[in-house]
Short mmCIF file of the C-alpha atoms (twelve columns), coordinates in Angstrom:
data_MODEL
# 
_entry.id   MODEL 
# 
loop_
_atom_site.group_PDB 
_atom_site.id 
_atom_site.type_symbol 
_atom_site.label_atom_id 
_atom_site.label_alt_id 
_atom_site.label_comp_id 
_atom_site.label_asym_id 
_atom_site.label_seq_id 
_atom_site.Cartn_x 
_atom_site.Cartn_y 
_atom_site.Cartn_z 
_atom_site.pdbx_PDB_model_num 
ATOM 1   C CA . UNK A 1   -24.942 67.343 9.662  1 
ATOM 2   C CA . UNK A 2   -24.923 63.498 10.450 1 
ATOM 3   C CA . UNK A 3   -27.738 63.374 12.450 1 
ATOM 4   C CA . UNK A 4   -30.877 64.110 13.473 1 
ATOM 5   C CA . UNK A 5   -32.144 62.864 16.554 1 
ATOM 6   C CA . UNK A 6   -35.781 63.979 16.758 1 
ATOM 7   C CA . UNK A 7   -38.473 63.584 19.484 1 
ATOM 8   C CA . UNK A 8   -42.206 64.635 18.304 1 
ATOM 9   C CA . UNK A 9   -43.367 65.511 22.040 1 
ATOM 10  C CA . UNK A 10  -46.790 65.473 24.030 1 
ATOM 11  C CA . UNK A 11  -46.223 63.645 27.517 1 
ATOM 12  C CA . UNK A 12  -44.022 66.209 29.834 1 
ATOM 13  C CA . UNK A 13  -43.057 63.850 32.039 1 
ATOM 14  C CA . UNK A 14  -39.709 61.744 31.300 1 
ATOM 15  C CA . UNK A 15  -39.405 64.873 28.340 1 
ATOM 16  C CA . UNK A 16  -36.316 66.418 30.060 1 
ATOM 17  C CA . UNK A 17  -34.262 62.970 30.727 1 
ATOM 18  C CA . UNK A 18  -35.280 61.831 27.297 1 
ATOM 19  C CA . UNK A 19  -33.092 65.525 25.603 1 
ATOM 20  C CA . UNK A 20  -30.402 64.712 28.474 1 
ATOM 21  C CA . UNK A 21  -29.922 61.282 27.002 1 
ATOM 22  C CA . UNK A 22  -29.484 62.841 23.067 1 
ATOM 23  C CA . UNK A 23  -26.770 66.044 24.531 1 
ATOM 24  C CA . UNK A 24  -25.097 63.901 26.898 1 
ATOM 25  C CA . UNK A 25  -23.920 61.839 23.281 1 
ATOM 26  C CA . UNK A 26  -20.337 61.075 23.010 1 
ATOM 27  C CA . UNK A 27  -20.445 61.876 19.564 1 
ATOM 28  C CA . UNK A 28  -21.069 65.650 18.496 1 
ATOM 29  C CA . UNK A 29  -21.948 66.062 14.547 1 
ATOM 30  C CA . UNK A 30  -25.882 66.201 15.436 1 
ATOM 31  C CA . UNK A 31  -28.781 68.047 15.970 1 
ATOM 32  C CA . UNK A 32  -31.984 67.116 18.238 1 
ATOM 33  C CA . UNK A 33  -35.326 68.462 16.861 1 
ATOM 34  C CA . UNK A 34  -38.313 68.630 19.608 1 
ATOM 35  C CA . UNK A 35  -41.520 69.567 17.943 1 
ATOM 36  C CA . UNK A 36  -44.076 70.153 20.702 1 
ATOM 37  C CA . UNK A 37  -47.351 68.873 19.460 1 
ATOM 38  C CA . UNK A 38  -49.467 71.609 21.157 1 
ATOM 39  C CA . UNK A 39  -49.672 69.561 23.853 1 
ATOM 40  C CA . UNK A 40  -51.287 70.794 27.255 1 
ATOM 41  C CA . UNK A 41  -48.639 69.557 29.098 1 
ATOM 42  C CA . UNK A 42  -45.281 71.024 30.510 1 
ATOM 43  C CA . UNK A 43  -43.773 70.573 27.593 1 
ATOM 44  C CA . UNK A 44  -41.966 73.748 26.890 1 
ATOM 45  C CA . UNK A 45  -40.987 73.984 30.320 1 
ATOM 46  C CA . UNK A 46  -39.456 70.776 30.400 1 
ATOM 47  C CA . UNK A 47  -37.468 71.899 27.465 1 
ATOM 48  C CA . UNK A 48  -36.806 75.571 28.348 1 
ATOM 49  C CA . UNK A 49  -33.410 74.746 30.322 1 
ATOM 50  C CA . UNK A 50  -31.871 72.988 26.733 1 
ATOM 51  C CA . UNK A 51  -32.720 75.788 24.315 1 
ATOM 52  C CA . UNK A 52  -29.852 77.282 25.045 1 
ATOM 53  C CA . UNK A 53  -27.696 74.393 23.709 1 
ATOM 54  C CA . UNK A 54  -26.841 74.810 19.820 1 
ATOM 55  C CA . UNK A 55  -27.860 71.060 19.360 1 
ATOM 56  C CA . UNK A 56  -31.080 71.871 20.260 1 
ATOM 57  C CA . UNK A 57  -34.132 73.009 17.301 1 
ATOM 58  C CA . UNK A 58  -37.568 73.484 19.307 1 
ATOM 59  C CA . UNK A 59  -40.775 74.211 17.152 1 
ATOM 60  C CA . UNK A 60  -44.750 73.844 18.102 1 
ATOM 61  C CA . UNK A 61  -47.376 72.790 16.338 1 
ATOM 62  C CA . UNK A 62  -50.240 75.220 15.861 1 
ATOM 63  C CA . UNK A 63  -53.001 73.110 16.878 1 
ATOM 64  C CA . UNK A 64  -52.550 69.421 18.379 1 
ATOM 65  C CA . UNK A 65  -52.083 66.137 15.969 1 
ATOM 66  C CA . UNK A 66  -53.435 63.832 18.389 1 
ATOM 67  C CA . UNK A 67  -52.217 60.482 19.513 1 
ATOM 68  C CA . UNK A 68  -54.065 58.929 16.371 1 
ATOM 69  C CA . UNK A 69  -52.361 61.052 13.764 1 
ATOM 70  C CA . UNK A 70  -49.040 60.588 15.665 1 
ATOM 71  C CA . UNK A 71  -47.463 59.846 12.613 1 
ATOM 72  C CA . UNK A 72  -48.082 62.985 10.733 1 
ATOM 73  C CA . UNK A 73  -46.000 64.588 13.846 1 
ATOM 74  C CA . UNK A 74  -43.076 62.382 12.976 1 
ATOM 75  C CA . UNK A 75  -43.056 63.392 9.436  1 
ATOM 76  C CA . UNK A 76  -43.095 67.063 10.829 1 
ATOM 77  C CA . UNK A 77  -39.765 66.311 12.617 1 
ATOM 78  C CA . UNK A 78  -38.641 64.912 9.374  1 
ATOM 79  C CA . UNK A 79  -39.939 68.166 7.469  1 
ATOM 80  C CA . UNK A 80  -37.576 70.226 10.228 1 
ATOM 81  C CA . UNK A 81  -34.769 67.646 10.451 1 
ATOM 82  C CA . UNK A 82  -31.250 68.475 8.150  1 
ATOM 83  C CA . UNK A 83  -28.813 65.615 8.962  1 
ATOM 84  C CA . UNK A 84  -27.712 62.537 6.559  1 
ATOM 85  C CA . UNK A 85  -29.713 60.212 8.959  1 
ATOM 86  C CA . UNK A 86  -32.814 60.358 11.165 1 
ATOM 87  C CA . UNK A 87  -33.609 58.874 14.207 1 
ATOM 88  C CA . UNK A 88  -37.296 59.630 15.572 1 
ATOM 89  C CA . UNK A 89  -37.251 58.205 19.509 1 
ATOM 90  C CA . UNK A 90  -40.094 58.693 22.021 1 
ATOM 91  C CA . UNK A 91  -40.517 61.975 24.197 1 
ATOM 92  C CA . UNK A 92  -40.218 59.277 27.584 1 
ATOM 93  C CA . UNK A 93  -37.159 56.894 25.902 1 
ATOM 94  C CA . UNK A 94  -33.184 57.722 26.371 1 
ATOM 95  C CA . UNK A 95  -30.509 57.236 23.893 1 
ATOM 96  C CA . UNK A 96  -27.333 55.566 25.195 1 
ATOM 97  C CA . UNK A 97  -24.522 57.982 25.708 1 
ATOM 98  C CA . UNK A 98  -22.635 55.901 22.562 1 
ATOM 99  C CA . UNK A 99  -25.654 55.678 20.878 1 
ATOM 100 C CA . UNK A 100 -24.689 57.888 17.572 1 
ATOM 101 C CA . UNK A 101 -20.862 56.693 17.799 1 
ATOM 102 C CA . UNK A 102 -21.786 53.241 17.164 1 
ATOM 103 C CA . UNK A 103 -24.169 53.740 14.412 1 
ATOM 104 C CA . UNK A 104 -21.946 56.002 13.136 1 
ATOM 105 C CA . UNK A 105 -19.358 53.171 12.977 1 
ATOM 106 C CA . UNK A 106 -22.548 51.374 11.706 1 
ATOM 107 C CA . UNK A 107 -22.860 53.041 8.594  1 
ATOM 108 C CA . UNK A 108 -19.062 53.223 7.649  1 
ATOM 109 C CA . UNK A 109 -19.157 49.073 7.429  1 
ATOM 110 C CA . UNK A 110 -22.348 49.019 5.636  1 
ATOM 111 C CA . UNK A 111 -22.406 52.638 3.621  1 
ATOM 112 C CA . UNK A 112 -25.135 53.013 1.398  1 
ATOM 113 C CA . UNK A 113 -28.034 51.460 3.227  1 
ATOM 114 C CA . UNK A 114 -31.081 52.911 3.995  1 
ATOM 115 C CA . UNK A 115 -32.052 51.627 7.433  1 
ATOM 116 C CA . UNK A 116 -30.185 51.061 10.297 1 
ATOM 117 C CA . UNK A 117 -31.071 49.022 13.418 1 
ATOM 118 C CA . UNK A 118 -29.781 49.669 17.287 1 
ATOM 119 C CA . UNK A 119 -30.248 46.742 20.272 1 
ATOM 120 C CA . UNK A 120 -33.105 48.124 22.676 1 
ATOM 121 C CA . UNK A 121 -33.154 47.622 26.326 1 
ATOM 122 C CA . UNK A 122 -36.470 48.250 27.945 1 
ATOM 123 C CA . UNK A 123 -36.288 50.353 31.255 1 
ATOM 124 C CA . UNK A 124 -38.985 51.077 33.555 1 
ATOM 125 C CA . UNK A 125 -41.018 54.147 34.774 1 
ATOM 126 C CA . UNK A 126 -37.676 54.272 36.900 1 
ATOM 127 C CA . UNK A 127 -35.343 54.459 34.335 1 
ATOM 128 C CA . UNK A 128 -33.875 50.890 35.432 1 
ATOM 129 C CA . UNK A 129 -33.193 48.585 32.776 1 
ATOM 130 C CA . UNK A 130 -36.246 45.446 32.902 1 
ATOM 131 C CA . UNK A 131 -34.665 43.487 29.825 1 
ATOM 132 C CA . UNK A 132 -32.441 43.321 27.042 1 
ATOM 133 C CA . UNK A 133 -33.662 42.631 23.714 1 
ATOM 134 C CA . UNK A 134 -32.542 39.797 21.541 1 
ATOM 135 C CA . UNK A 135 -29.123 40.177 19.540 1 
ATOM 136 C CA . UNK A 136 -29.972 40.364 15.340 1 
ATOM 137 C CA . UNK A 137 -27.278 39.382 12.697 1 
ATOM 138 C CA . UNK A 138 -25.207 42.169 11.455 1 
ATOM 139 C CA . UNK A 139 -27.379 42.186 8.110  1 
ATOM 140 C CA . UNK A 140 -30.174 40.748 6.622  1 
ATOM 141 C CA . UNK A 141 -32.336 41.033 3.789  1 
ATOM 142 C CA . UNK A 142 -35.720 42.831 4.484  1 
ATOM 143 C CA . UNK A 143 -37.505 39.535 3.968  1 
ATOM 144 C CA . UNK A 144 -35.622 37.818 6.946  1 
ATOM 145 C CA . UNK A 145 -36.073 41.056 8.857  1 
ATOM 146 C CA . UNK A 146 -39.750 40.915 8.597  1 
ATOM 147 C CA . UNK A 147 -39.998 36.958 9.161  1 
ATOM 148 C CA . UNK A 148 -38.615 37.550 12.083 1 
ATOM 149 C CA . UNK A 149 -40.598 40.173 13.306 1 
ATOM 150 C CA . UNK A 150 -43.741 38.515 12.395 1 
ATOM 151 C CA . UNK A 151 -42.269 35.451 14.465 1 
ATOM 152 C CA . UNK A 152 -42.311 37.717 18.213 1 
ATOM 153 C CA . UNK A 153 -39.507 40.100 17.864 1 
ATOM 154 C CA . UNK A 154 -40.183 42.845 19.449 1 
ATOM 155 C CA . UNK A 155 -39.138 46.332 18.068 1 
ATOM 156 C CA . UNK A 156 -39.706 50.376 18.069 1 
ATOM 157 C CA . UNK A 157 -39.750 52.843 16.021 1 
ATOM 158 C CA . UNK A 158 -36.840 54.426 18.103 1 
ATOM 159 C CA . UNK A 159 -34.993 51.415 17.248 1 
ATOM 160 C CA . UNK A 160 -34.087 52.437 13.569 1 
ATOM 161 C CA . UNK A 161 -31.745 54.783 11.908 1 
ATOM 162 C CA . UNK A 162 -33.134 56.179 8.678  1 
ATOM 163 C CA . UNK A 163 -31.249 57.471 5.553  1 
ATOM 164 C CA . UNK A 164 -33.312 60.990 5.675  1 
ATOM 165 C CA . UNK A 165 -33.087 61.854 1.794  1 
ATOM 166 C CA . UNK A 166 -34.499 57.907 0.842  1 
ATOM 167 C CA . UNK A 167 -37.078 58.394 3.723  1 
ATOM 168 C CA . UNK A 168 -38.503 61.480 2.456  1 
ATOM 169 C CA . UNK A 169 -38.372 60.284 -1.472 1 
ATOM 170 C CA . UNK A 170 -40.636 57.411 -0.263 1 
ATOM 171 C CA . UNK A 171 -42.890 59.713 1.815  1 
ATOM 172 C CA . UNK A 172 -41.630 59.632 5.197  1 
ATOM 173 C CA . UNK A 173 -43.020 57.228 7.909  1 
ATOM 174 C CA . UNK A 174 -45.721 55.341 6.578  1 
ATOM 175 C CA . UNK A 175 -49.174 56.478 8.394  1 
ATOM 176 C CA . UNK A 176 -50.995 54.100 10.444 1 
ATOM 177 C CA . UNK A 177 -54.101 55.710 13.137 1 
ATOM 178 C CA . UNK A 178 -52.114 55.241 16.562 1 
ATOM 179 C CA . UNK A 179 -48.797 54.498 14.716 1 
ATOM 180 C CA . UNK A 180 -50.072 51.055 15.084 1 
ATOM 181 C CA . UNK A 181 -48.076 48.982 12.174 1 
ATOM 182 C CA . UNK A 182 -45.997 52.100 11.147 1 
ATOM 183 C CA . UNK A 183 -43.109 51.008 12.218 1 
ATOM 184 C CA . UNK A 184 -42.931 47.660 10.221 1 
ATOM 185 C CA . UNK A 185 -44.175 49.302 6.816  1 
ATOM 186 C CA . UNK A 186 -41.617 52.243 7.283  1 
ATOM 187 C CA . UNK A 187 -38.827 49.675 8.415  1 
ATOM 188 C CA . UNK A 188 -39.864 47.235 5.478  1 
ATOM 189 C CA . UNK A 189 -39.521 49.619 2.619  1 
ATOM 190 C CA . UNK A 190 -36.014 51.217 3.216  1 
ATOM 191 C CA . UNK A 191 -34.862 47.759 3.777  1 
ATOM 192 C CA . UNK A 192 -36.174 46.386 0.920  1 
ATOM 193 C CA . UNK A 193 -33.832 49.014 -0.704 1 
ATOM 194 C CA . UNK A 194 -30.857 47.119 0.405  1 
ATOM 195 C CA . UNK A 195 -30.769 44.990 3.805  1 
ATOM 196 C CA . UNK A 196 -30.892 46.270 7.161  1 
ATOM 197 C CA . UNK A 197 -27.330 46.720 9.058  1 
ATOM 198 C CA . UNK A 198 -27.862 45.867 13.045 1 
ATOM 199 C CA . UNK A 199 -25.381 46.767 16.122 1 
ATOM 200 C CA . UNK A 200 -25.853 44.107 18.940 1 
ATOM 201 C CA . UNK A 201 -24.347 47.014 21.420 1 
ATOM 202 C CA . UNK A 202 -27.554 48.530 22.965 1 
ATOM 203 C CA . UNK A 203 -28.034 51.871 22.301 1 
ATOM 204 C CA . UNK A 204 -31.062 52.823 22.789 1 
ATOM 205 C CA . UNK A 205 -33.607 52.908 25.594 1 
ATOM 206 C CA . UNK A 206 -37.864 52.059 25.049 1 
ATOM 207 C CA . UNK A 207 -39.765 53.457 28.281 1 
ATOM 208 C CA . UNK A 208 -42.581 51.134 29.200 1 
ATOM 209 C CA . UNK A 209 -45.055 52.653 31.724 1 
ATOM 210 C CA . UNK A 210 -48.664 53.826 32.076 1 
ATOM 211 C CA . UNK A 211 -49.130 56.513 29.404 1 
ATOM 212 C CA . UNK A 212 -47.060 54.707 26.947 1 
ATOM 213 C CA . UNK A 213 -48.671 55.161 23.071 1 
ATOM 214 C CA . UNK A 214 -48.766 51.433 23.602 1 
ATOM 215 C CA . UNK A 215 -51.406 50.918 26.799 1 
ATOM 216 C CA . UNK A 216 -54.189 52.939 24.326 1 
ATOM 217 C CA . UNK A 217 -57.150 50.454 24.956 1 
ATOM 218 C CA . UNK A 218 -58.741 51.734 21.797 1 
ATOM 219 C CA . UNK A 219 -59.372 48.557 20.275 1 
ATOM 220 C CA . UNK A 220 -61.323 49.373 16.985 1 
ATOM 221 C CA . UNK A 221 -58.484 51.834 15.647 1 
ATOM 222 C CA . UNK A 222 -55.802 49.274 16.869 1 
ATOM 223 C CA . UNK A 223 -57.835 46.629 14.563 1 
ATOM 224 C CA . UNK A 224 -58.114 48.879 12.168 1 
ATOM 225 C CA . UNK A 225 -54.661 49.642 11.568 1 
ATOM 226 C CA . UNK A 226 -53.651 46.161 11.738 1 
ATOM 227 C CA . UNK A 227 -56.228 45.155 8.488  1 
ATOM 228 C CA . UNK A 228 -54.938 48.222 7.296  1 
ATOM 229 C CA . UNK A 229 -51.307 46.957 7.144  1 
ATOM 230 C CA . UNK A 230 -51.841 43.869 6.402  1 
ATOM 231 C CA . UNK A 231 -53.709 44.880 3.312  1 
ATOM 232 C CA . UNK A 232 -50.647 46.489 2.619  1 
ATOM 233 C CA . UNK A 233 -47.917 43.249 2.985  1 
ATOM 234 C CA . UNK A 234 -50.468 41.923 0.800  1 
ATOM 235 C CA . UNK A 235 -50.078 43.829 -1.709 1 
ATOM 236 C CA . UNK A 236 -46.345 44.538 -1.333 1 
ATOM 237 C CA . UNK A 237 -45.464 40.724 -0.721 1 
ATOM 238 C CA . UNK A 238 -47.337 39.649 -3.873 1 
ATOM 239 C CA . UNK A 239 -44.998 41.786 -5.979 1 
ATOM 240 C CA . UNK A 240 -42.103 41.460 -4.216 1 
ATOM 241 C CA . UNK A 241 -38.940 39.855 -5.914 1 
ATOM 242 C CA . UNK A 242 -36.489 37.636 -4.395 1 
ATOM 243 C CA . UNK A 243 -32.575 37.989 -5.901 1 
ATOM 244 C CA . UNK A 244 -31.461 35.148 -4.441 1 
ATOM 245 C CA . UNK A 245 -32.307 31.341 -2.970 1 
ATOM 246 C CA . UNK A 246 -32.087 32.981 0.633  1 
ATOM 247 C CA . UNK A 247 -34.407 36.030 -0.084 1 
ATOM 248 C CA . UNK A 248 -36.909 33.607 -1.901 1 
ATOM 249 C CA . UNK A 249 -36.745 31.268 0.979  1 
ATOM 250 C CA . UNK A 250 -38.110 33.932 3.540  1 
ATOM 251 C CA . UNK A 251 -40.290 35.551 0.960  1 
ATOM 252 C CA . UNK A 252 -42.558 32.184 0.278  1 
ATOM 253 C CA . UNK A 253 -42.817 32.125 4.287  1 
ATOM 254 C CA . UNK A 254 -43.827 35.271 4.548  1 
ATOM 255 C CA . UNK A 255 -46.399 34.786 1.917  1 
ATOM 256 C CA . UNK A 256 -47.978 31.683 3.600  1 
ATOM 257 C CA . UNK A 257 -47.798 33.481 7.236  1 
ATOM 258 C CA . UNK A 258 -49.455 36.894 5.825  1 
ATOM 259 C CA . UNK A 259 -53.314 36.192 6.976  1 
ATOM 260 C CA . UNK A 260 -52.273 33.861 10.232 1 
ATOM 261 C CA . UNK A 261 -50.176 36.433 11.271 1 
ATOM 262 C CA . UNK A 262 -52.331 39.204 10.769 1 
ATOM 263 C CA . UNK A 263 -55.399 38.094 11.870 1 
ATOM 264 C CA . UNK A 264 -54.405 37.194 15.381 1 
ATOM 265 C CA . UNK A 265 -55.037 40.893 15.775 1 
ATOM 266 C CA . UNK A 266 -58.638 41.360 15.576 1 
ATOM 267 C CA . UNK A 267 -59.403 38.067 17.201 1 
ATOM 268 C CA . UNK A 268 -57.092 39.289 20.379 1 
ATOM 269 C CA . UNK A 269 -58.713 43.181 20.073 1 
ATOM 270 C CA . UNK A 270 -61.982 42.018 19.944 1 
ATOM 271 C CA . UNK A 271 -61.839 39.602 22.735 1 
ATOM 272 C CA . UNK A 272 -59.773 42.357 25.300 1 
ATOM 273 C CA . UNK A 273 -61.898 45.428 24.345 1 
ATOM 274 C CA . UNK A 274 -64.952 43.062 25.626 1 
ATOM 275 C CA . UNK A 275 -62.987 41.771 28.338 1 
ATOM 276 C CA . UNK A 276 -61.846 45.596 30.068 1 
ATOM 277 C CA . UNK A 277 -66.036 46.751 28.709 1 
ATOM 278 C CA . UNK A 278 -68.678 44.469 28.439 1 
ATOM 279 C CA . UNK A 279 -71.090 46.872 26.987 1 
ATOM 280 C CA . UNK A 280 -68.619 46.276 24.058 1 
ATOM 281 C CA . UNK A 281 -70.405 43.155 23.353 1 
ATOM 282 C CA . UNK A 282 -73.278 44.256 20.962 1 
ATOM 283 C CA . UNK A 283 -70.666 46.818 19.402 1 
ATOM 284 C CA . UNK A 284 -68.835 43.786 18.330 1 
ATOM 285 C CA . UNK A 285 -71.931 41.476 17.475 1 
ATOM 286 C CA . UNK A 286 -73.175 44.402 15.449 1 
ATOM 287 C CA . UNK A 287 -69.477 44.934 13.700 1 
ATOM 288 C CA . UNK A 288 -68.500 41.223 12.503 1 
ATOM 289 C CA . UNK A 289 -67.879 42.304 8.983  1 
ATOM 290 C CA . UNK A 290 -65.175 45.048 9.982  1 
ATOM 291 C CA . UNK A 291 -63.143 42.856 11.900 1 
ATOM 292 C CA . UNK A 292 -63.216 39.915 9.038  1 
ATOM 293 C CA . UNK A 293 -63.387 37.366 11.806 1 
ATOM 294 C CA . UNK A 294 -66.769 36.489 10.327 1 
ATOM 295 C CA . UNK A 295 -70.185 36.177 12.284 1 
ATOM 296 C CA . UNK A 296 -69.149 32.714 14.192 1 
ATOM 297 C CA . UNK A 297 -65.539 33.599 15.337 1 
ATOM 298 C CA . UNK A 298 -66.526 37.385 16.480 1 
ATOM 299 C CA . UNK A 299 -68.708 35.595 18.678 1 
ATOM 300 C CA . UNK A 300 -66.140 33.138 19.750 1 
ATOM 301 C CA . UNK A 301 -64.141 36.348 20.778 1 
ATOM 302 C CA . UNK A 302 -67.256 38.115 22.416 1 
ATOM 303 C CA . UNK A 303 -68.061 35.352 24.888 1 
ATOM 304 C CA . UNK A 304 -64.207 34.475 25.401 1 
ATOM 305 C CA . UNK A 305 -63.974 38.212 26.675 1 
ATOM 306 C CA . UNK A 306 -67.359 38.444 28.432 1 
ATOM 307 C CA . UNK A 307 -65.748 35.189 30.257 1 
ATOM 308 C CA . UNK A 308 -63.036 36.736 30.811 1 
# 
């Protein structure tokens, strides 16, 4: 099997066009793995009309993950999943009817990698496109990958095209509460295996609408997923070694960017989860120490978002 194309499901609602978008592929050597995450939604009768397809591999979870241990439902996909590569997409996103084709072509140019990168467009809660993500260079080292991203680009975890065996040996998608940051850490350390290989045909469709994983206004496990990653690009960064002038070059910027980049995050969080609930304030106030902002700049934040 080439592929697995698997969708760890909870929202019901875009569920059905999301599997229509992986069997309408013009490419067949696949399978699509759904795992229902006990979810109290219609999810099993948005699926119900597919299970008939041979494509299609549809398991439930015996009791629900939970949107803050989303990631432990994407390494149960990868538990179930049996093809050469892995592709783990949202239950409300669409693959591109050429989507596995041109990776497929993807990989044959640059065999041996161990992550592989599609364009995105981002389309509406009406399925119409809104905007077309920036074109990458075919390859890069996972130093310029991450510069980059720490610079604005703008990515999913739906994006990428894993090697499954090299995923699982370094234990699947990295766990961050919310996903928040998993995407990065799981993207860094297959590419620092090797480079990252990128198609600038889009292939792939990210869904942004009201119940996106994305709109969660929980502010304190967003913050603390952010420290919690960049704790660990500290500690990856400062051991990291460059094979080249070009690798070095991106690696010393990512050094001196770590803590600017990183703690825009709690500065932002604090200052929006005051903003959208002022009773937030004293929770803050009370909290300066967990969001390493200091005493001073927390307040800076609380009054910015009491202003607000």
């Amino acid at each position: 099997m080439r592929f697995s194309v698997t969708i760890p499901a909870f929202k019901a609602g875009y569920l059905a066009e999301a599997v229509k978008s992986v069997l309408g592929q013009d490419y067949d050597d696949f399978e699509l793995v759904i795992v229902n995450d006990c979810s109290p939604e219609a999810v099993e009768e948005a699926v119900r009309p597919f299970l008939s397809d041979p494509h299609v591999r549809y398991y439930t979870n015996a009791s629900n993950i939970g949107a803050v241990d989303v990631v432990d439902n994407w390494n149960r996909c990868l538990e179930y999943s049996s093809g050469e590569y892995i592709i783990c997409m949202g239950d409300d996103d669409r693959l591109k009817p050429d989507c596995l084709r041109v990776l497929d072509a993807l990989i044959s140019k640059y065999p041996g990698l161990a992550v592989y990168h599609g364009r995105t467009e981002i389309i509406g809660s009406d399925g119409a496109v809104k905007e077309l993500l920036e074109e990458r260079p075919e390859y890069e080292n996972a130093f310029e990958m991450l510069y980059f991203r720490w610079k604005g680009r703008r990515q999913f975890i739906g994006d990428f095209c894993f090697a499954a065996d090299r995923l699982r040996a370094s234990g699947g998608f990295y766990k961050l509460p919310l996903a928040w940051g998993s995407d990065d850490i799981s993207v860094y350390r297959a590419a620092v295996e090797g480079g990252i290989a990128n198609t600038s045909i889009p292939v792939f469709q990210y869904r942004i609408h009201e119940k996106t994983i994305s709109s969660n206004d929980n502010y304190p496990v967003k913050l603390n997923a952010m420290l919690a990653a960049r704790d660990w690009f500290a500690a990856s960064l400062s051991v990291a070694v460059a094979h080249n002038e070009k690798e070095n070059h991106y690696l010393e910027a990512l050094r001196e960017m770590l803590d600017g980049h990183f703690m825009e995050y709690p500065a932002f969080y604090v200052r929006m989860d005051v903003a959208k609930n002022h009773g937030k304030a004293l929770y803050w106030m009370m909290h300066f120490k967990e969001s390493r902002l200091g005493f001073w700049r927390t307040s800076k934040q609380v009054l910015k978002g009491l202003l607000q």
